[in-house]
LOKEFI-718970 format. One record per residue (C-alpha): chain; z, y, x; residue number from 1; residue in three letters. Coordinates in steps of 0.001 Angstrom, whole numbers. Example, Ala and Ser with C-alpha at 12.3 -4.5 7.8 and 13.67 -1.06 7.14 Angstrom:
REM residues 2
(A, (7800, -4500, 12300), 1, ALA)
(A, (7140, -1060, 13670), 2, SER)
//
This chain:
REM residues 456
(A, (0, 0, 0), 1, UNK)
(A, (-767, 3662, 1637), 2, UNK)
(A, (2514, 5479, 1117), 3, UNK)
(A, (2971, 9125, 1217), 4, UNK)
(A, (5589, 8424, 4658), 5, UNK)
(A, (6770, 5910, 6316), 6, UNK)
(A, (9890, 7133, 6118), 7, UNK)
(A, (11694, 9380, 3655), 8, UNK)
(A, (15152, 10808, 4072), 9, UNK)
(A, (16632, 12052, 1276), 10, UNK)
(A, (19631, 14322, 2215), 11, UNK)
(A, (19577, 16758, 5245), 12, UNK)
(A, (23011, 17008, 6705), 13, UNK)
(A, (23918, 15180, 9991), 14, UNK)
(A, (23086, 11250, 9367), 15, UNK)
(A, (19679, 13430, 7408), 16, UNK)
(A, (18803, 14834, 9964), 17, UNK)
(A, (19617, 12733, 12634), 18, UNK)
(A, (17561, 9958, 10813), 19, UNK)
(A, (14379, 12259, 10485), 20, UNK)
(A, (14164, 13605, 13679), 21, UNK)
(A, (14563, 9691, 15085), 22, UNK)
(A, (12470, 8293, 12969), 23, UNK)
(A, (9858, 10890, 13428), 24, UNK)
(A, (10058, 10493, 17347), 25, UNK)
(A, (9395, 7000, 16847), 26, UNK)
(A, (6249, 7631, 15442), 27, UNK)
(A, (7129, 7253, 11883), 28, UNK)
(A, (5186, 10128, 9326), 29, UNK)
(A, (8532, 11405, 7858), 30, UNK)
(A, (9788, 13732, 5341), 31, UNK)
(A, (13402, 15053, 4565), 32, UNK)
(A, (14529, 15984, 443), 33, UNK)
(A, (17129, 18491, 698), 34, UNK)
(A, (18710, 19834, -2856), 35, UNK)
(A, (20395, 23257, -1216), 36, UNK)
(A, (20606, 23846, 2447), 37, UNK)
(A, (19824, 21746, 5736), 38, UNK)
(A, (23141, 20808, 7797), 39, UNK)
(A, (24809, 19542, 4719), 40, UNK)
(A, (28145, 20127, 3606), 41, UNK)
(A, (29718, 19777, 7532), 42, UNK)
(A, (27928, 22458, 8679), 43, UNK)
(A, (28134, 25097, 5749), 44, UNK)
(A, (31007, 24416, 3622), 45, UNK)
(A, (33032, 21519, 5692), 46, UNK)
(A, (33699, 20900, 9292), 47, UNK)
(A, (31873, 24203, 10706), 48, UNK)
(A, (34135, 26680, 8343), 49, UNK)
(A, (37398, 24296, 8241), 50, UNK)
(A, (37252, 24263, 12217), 51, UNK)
(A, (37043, 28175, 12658), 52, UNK)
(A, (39843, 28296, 10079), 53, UNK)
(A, (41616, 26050, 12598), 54, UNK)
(A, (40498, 28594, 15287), 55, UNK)
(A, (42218, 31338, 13412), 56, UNK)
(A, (45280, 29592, 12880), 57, UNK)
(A, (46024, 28707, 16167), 58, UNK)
(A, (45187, 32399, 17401), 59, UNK)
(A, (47599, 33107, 14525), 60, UNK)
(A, (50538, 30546, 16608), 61, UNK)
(A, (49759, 32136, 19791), 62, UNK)
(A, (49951, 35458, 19025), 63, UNK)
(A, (53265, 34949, 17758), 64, UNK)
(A, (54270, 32987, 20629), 65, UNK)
(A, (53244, 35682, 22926), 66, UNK)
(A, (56067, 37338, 23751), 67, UNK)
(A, (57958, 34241, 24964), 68, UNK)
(A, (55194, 34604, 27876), 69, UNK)
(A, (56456, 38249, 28289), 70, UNK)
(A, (53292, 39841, 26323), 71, UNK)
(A, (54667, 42503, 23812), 72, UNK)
(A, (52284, 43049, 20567), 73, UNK)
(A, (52687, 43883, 16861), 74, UNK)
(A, (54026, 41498, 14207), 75, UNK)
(A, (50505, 40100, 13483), 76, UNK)
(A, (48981, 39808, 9743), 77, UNK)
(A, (45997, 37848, 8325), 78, UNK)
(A, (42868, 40016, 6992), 79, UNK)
(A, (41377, 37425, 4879), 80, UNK)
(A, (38347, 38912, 4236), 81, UNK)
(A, (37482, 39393, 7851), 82, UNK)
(A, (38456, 35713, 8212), 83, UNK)
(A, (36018, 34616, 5846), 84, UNK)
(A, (33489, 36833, 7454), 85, UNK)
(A, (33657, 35485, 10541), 86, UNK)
(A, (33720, 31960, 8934), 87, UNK)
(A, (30101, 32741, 7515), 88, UNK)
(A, (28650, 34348, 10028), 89, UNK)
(A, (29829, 31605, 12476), 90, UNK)
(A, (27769, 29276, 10136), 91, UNK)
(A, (24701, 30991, 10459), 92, UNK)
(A, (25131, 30829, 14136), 93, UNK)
(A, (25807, 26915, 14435), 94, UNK)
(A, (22877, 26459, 12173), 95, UNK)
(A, (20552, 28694, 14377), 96, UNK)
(A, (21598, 26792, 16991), 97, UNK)
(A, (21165, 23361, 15943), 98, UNK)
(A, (17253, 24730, 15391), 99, UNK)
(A, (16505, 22548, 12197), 100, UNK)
(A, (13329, 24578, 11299), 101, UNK)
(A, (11794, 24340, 15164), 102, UNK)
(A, (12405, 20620, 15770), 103, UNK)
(A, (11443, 19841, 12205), 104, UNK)
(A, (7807, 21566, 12968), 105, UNK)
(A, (7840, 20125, 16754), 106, UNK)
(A, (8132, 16551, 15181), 107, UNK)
(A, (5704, 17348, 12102), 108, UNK)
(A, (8770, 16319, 9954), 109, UNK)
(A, (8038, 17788, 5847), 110, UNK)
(A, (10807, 19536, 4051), 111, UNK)
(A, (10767, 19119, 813), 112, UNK)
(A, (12799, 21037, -1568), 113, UNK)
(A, (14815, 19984, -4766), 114, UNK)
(A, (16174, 16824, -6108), 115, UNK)
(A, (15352, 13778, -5692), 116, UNK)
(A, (15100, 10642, -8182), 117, UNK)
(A, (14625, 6907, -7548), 118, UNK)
(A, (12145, 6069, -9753), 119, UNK)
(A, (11372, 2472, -8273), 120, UNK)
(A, (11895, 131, -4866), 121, UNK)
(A, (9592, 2858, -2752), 122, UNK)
(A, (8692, 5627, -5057), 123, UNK)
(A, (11066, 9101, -5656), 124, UNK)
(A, (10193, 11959, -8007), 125, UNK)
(A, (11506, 15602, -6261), 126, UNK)
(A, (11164, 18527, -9206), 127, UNK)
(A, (8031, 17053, -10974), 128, UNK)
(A, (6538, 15567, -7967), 129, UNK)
(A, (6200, 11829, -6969), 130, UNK)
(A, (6499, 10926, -3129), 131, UNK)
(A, (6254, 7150, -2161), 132, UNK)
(A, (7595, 5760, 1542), 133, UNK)
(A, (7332, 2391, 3055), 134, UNK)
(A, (11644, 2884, 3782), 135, UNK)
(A, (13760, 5101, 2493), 136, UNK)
(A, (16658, 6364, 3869), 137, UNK)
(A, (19883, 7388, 1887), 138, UNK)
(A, (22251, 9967, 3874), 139, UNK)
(A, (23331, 11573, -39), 140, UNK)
(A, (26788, 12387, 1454), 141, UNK)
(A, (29671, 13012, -720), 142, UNK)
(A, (31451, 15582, -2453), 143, UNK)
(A, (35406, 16467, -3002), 144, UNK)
(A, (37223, 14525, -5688), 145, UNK)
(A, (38900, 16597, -8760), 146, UNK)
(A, (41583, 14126, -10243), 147, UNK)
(A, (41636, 13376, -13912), 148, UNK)
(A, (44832, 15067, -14809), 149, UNK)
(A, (45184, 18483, -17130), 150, UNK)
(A, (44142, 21467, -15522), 151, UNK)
(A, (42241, 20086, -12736), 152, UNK)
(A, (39852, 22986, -12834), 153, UNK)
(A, (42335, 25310, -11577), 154, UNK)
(A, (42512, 23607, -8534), 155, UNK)
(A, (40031, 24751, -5487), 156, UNK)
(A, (38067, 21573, -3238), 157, UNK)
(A, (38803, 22071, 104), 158, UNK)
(A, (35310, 23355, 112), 159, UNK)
(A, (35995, 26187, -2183), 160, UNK)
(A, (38685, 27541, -542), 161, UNK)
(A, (36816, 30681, 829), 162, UNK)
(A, (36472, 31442, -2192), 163, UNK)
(A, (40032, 32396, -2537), 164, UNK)
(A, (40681, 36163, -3557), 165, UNK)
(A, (43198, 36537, -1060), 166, UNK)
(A, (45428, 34445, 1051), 167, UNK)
(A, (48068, 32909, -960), 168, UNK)
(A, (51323, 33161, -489), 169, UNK)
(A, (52451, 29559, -1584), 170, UNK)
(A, (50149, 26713, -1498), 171, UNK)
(A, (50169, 23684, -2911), 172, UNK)
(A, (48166, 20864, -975), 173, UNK)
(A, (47366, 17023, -2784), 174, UNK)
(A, (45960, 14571, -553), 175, UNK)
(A, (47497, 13745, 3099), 176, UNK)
(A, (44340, 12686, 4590), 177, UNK)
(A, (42172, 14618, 7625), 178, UNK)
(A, (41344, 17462, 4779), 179, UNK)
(A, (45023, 17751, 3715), 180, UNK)
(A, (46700, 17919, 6887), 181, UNK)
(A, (44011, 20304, 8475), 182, UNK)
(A, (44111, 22500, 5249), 183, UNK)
(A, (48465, 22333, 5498), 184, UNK)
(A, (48492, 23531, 9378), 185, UNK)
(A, (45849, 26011, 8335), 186, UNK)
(A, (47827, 28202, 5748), 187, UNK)
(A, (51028, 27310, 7203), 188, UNK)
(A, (50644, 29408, 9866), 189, UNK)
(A, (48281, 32336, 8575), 190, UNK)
(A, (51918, 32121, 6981), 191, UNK)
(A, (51711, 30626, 3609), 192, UNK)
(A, (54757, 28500, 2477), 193, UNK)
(A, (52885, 25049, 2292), 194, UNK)
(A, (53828, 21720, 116), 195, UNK)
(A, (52333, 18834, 986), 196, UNK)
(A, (52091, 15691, -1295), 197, UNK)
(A, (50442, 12120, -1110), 198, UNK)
(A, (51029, 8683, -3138), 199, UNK)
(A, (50412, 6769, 191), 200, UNK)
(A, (53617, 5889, 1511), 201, UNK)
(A, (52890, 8274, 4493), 202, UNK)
(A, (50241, 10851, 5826), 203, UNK)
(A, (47192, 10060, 7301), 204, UNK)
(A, (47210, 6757, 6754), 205, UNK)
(A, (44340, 5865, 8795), 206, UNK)
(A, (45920, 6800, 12025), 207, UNK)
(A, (48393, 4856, 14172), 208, UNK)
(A, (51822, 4894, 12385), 209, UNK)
(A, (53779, 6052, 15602), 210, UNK)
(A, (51320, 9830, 15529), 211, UNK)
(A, (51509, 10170, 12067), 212, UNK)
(A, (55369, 10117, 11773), 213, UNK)
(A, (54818, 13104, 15233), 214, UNK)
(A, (52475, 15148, 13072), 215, UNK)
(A, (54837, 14888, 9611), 216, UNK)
(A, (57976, 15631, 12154), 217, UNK)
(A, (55877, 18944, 13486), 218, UNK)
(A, (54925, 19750, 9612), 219, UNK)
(A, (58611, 19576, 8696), 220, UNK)
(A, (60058, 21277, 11478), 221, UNK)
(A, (58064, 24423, 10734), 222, UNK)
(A, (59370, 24470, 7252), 223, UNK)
(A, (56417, 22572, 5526), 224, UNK)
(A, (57324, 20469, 2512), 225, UNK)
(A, (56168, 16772, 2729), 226, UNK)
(A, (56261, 14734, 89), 227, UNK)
(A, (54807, 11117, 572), 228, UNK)
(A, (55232, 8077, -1326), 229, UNK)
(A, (54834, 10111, -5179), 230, UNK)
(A, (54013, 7911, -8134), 231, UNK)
(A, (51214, 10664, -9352), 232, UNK)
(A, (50162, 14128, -10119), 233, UNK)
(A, (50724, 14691, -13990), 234, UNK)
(A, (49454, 18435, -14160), 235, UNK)
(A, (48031, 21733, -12845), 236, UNK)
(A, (49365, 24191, -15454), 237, UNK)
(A, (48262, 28055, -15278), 238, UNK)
(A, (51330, 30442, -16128), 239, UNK)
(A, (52332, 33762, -15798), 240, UNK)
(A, (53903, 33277, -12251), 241, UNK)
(A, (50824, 31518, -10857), 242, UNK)
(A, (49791, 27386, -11130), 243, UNK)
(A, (52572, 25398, -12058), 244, UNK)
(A, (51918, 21830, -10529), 245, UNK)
(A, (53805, 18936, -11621), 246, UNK)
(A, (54292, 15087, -10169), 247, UNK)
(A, (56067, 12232, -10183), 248, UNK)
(A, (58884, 10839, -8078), 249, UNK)
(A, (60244, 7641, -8964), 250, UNK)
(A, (59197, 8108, -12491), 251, UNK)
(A, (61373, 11113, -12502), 252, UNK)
(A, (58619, 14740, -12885), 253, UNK)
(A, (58994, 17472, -10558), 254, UNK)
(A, (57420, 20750, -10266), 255, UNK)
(A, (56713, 23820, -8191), 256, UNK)
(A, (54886, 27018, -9469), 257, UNK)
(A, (51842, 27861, -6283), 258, UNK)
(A, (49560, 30581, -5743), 259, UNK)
(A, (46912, 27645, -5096), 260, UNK)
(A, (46476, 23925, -5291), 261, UNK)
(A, (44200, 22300, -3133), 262, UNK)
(A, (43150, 18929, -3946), 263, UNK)
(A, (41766, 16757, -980), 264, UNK)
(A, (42396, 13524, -2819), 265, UNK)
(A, (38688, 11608, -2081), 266, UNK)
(A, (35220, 12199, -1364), 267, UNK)
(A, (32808, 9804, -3211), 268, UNK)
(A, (29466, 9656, -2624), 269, UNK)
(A, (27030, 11483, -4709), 270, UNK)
(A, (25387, 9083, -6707), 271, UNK)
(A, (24938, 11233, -9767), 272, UNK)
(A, (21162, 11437, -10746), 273, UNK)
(A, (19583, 9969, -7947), 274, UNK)
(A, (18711, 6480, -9989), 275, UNK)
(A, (19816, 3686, -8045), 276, UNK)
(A, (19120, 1456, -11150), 277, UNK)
(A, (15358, 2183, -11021), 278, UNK)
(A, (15298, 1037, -7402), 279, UNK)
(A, (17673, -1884, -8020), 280, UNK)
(A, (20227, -728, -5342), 281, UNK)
(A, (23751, -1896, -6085), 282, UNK)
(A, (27015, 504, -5941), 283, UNK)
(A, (30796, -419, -5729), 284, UNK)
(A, (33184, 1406, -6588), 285, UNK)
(A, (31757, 5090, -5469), 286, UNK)
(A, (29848, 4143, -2297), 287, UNK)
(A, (26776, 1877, -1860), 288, UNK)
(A, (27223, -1240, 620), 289, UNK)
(A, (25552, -2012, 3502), 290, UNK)
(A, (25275, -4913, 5332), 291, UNK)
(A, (25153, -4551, 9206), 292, UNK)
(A, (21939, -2888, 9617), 293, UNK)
(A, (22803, -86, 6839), 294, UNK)
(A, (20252, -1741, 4252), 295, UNK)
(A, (21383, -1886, 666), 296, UNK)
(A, (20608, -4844, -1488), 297, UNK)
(A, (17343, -3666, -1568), 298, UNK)
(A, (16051, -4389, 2125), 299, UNK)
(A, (13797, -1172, 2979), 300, UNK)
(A, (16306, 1043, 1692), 301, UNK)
(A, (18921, 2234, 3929), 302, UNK)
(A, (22255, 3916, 3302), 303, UNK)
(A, (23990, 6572, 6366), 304, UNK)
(A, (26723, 8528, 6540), 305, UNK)
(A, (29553, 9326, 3960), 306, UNK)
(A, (27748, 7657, 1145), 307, UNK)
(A, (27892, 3737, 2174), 308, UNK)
(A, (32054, 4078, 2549), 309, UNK)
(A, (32314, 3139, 6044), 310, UNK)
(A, (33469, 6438, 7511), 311, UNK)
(A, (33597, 10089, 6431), 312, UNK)
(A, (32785, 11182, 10442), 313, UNK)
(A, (30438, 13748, 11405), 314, UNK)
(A, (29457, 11504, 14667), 315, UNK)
(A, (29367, 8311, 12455), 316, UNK)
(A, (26870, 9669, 9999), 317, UNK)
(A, (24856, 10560, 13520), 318, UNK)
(A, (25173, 7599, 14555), 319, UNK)
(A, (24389, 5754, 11734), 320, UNK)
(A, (21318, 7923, 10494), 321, UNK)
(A, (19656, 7368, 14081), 322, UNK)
(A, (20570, 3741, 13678), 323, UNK)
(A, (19352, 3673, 10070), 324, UNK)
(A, (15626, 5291, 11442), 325, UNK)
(A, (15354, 2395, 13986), 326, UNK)
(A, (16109, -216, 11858), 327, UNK)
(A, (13637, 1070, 9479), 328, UNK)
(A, (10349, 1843, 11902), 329, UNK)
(A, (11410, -1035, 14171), 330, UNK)
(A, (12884, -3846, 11884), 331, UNK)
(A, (16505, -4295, 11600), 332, UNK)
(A, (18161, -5219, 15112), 333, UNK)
(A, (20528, -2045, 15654), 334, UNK)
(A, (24040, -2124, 14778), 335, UNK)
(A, (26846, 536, 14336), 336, UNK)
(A, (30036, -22, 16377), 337, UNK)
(A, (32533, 1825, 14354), 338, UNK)
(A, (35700, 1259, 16388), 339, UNK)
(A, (34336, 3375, 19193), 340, UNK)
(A, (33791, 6273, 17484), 341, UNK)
(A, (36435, 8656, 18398), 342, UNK)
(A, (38222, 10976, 15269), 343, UNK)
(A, (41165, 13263, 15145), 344, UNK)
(A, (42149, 16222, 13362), 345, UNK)
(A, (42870, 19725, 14561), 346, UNK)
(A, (46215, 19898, 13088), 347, UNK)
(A, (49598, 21364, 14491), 348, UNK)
(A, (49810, 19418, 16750), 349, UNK)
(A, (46841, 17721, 16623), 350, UNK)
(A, (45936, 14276, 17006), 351, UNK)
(A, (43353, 11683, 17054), 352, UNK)
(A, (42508, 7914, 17819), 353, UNK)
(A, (39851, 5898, 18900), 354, UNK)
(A, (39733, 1829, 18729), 355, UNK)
(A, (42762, -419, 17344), 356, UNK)
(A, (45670, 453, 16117), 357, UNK)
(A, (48529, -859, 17395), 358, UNK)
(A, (49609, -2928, 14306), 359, UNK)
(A, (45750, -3900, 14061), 360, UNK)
(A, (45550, -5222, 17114), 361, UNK)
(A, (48926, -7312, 17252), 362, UNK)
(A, (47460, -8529, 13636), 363, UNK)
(A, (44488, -10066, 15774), 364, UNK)
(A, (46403, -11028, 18720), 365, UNK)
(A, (49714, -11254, 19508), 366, UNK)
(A, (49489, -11275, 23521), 367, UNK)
(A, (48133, -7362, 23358), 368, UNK)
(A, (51086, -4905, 24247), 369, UNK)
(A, (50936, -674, 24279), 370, UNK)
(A, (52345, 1778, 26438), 371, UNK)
(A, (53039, 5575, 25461), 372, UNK)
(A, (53370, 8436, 27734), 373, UNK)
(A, (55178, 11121, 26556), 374, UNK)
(A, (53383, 15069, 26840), 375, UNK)
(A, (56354, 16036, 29076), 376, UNK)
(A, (55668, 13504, 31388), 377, UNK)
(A, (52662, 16075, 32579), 378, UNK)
(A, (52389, 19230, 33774), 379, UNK)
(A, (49950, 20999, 31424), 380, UNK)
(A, (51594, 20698, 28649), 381, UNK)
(A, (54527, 21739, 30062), 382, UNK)
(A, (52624, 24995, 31276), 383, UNK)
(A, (51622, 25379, 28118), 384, UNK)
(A, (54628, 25076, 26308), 385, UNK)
(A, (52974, 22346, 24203), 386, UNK)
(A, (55209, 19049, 25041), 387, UNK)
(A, (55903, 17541, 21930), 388, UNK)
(A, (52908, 14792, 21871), 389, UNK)
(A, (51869, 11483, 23367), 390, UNK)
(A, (49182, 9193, 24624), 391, UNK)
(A, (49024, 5627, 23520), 392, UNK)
(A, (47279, 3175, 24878), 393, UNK)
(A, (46804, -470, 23113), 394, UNK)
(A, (45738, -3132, 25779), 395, UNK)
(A, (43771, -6719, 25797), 396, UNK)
(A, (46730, -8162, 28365), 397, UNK)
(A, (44259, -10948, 29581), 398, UNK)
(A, (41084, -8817, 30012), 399, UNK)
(A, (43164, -5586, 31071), 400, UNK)
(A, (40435, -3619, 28673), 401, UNK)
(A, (41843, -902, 25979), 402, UNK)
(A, (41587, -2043, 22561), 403, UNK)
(A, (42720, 1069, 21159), 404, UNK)
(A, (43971, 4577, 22051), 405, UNK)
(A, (46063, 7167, 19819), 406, UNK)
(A, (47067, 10336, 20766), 407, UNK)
(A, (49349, 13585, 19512), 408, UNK)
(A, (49714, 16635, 20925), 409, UNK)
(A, (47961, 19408, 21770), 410, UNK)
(A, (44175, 19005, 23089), 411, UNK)
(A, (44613, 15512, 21282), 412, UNK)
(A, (41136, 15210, 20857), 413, UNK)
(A, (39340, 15912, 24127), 414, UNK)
(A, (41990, 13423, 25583), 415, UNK)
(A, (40873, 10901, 23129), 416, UNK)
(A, (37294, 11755, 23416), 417, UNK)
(A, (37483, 10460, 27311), 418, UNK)
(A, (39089, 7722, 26084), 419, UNK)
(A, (36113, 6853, 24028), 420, UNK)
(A, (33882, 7351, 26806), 421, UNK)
(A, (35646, 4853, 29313), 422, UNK)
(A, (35851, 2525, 26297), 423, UNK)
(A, (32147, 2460, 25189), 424, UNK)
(A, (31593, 2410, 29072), 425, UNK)
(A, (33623, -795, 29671), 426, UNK)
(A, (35954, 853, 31944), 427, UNK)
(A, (38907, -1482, 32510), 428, UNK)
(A, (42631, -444, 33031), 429, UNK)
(A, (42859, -709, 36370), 430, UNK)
(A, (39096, 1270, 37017), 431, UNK)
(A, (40770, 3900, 35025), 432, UNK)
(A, (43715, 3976, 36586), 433, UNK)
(A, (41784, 4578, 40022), 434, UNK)
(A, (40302, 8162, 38129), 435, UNK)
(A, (41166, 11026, 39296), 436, UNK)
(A, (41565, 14153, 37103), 437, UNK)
(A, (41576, 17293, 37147), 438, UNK)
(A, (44983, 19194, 37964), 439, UNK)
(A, (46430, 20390, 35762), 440, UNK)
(A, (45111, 19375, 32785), 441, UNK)
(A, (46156, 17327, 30030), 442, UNK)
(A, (43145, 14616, 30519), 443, UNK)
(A, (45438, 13508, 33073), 444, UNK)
(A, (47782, 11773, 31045), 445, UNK)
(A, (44857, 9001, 30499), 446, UNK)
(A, (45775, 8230, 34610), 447, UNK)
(A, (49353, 7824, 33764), 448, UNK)
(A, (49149, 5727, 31287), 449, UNK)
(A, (46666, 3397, 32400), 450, UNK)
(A, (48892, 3045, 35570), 451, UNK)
(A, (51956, 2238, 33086), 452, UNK)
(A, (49443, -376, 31624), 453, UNK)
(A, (48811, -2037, 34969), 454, UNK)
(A, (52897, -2354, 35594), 455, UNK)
(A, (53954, -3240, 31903), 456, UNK)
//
């Protein structure tokens, strides 16, 4: 059959993009079907804006903490508007520089505007007009979930939240994932009294158990309100004094009257209107499976990024949307390692992970054993005035190879990035332990504690 592409994207935010632009530099004709603007929701309403809010926060800490360095200034004050300025413009910047438009037209890669429809196994409708490909690729990301309780429209998506009027003074936060806990150290210290709440029995539940009890011990000790482990949110109620939210504890309701809620409690794919039945392609639950090679049920269409459930990552939805174009031009052979994608948050203090857990790994095999290395253990962070924080590492005993690494603490996520990199490079313990780093810096801590590995 002659097909309008060999490949069709439909979606144009990072696994979008970074599908096209493979696929297209494999030789493949390609076209992308974006509804509203290339770069998705990471780069204009998600990771770009929540990460210069992060920026602004910890300006915010430091400023504060000046004077314990002996620099005198002013009792400092958020200008919200000019924080949401330079949100924006910052946008516009990262998007000129990731150069969509002028690799899209280097790699003769069509845009094509509005939404797009399944209508059968290869063929999509976009606004009236019918576009066939030999694959098609799925990288539909997801949007924020709005729980079904009363009032849930007065509630703001973590996307939305430039969109607040002013900075509030009290803030009420739902959902302890990434999104909660970046929103919480966010407001808490542009100085907004913050409550936190989750049903999961902790905070970031993802992470390894030991950094999220450091990160909830940080929240609590500046005076944020953490409450894990609630049966439910019952209401969002708009009264005179502001939103009155209300949950439950132990089937007992409590409440607290906000100048916001934000609810970070999910992020389903968007599924809505793009007719998987006409194409046959299966869903569960709010995501669409893949098997190993990102194909659906239906073998020539491929799912990336947020929208097959495997991780909400910026760098796995690149990862997966290259690995989704080669297994669609070449024939399915590529597969995603997940566990060496590094993640973290940019919290206070921050934190990430890469790899096992260390309850994971003893699940698989009992003989493993971590060490930790405690921030003050290193010089930087003492500089820095930043010791609170560790580096874990969880370790193959036999092999001497990590299996895992966790880390809280300031910088968090570079440290864990290099991790990553030894990891995916096969570097074992005592290789690592042989690096030298930089002085002082707090990469360095990855040499301690692959020397405490080697003598454990």
């Amino acid at each position: 059959m002659d097909y309008t592409f060999d490949v069709l994207v439909i979606g144009g935010g990072p696994a979008g993009m970074a599908a096209a632009t493979r696929a297209a530099e494999l030789g493949a004709r390609t076209a992308v079907v974006e509804r509203s603007a290339l770069g998705g929701t990471c780069v204009n309403s998600g990771c770009v804006p929540t990460r210069v809010l992060a920026k602004t926060a910890r300006l915010f800490r430091e400023v504060r903490t000046a004077y314990d360095y002996g620099i005198v200034v002013a009792e400092p004050s958020v200008d919200w508007d000019k924080t949401v300025q330079r949100v924006r413009a910052t946008v516009a910047r990262v998007l000129d520089a990731k150069g969509y438009g002028p690799t899209m037209e280097r790699l003769a890669i069509d845009l094509v505007e509005g939404d797009a429809e399944l209508t059968g196994e290869h063929s999509v409708v976009v606004d009236g007009r019918e576009i066939t490909a030999a694959a098609i690729i799925l990288c539909i990301g997801g949007s924020g979930r709005r729980l079904p309780i009363e009032g849930t429209e007065h509630a703001v998506l973590p996307h939305e939240v430039l969109d607040l009027p002013s900075l509030p003074g009290t803030v009420a936060i739902i959902g302890g994932g990434h999104t909660g806990a970046q929103m919480t150290t966010i407001f808490d210290a542009m100085g907004s009294d913050v409550l936190l709440l989750d049903v999961a029995p902790r905070i970031l539940m993802t992470e390894d158990e030991d950094v999220a009890d450091v990160v909830t011990a940080g929240f609590r000790g500046r005076g944020i309100r953490v409450e894990a482990g609630i049966s439910g949110i019952d209401s969002i109620r708009r009264e005179e004094g502001g939103l009155t939210l209300t949950w439950q504890r132990d089937e007992a309701p409590e409440s607290l009257t906000v100048d916001a809620v934000i609810m970070a409690a999910g992020w389903p794919a968007n599924l809505a209107g793009l007719g998987l039945d006409a194409a046959g392609v299966r869903t569960a639950r709010s995501f669409i499976p893949v098997d190993d090679y990102l194909r659906s049920n239906v073998p020539h269409i491929f799912v990336a990024g947020d929208a097959n459930g495997s991780s909400m990552l910026v760098q796995a939805a690149v990862f997966e949307g290259e690995t989704a174009a080669e297994n669609a031009v070449m024939g399915a052979m590529r597969t995603t390692p997940h566990h060496l994608l590094p993640e973290g948050g940019f919290t206070d203090p921050d934190y990430a992970g890469v790899g096992l857990t260390e309850a994971q790994a003893r699940e698989r095999d009992t003989e493993c054993h971590a060490v930790t290395v405690p921030y003050a253990a290193v010089e930087r962070p003492i500089i820095d005035d930043r010791e609170q924080g560790f580096l874990k590492l969880v370790i193959d005993r036999r092999r001497e190879l990590i299996l895992g690494a966790h880390a809280v603490g300031e910088n968090a996520v570079e440290v864990i990035t290099a991790v990553a990199a030894a990891m995916a490079a096969g570097t074992d313990l005592a290789t690592l332990a042989r690096v030298k780093f930089a002085y002082p810096t707090y990469s360095a801590i990855i040499g301690q504690a692959a020397r405490a590995g080697l003598h454990s």
